[in-house]
N, C-alpha and C positions, 0 to 999 in steps of 0.2 A: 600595591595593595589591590587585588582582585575585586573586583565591583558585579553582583549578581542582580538579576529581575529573579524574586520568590513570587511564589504564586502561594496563596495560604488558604485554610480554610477556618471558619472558627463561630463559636454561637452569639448570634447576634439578637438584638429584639425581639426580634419576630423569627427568630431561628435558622436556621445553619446559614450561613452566608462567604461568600469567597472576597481574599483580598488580593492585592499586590503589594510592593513593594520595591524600593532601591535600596540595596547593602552593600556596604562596602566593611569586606574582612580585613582582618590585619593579614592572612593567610589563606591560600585558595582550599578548598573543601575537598577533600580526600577520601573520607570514609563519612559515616554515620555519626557518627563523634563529635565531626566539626559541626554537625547542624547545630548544634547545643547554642552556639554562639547568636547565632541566627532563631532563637526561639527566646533567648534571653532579649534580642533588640524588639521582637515583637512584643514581650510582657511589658517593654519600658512605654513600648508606643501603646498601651493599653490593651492588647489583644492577648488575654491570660484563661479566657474559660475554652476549653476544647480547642485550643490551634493543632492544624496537622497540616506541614508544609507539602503540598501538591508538588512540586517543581521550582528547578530555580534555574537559570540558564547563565553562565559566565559572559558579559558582553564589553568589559572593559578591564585591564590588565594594564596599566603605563608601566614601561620598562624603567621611567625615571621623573621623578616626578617634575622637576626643573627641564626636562626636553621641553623646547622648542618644535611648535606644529613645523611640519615639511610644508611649504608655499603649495597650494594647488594650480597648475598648469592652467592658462589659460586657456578656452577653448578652442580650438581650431576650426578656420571654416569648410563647410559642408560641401566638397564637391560631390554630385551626384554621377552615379558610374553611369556612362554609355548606354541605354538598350541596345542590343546587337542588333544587327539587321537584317531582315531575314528576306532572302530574296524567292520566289517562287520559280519552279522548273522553267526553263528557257519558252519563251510559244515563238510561234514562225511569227514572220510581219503580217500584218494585215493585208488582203487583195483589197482592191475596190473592188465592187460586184462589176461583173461585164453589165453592157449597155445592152437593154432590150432592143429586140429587132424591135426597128419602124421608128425608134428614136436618134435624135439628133444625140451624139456623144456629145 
């Protein structure tokens, strides 16, 4: 059974106001047709003056309803990759400065 988020609009107190909701159809919504279902479960839930359904999004579908969740993987730990290393263009060796005349090396 297909499970949607509706988004609704409808007159409220103080006038126009938006809602949400969770549905769950006996069948997934195909045409214009199926919303009917879906405007029937808002009149039960009290929203009967002016609803006009904004959107609805399909975000759960169970293939069975008796499955068993798949175990989720424990996390693995975080090795952190290498920075590369970056070497600069080759320089010559350093000279010592020659020794000034009149001093002792």
């Amino acid at each position: 059974m297909p499970r949607y988020y509706v988004s609704f609009s409808f007159a409220g107190v103080s006038g126009f106001a938006v809602g949400s909701a969770d549905i769950t159809t006996p069948d997934p919504i195909a045409s214009s047709d199926d919303l009917k279902s879906l405007y029937g479960f808002l009149a039960q839930q009290g929203f009967r003056d002016n609803v006009k359904i904004l959107g609805f999004s399909l975000y759960a579908t169970p293939t069975h309803p008796a499955a068993t969740p798949q175990p989720i993987p424990a996390p693995q730990p975080h090795h952190p990759t290498p920075k590369p290393q970056h070497h600069s263009a080759s320089q010559p060796p350093r000279r010592r400065p020659s020794p000034r005349p009149g001093r002792p090396s």
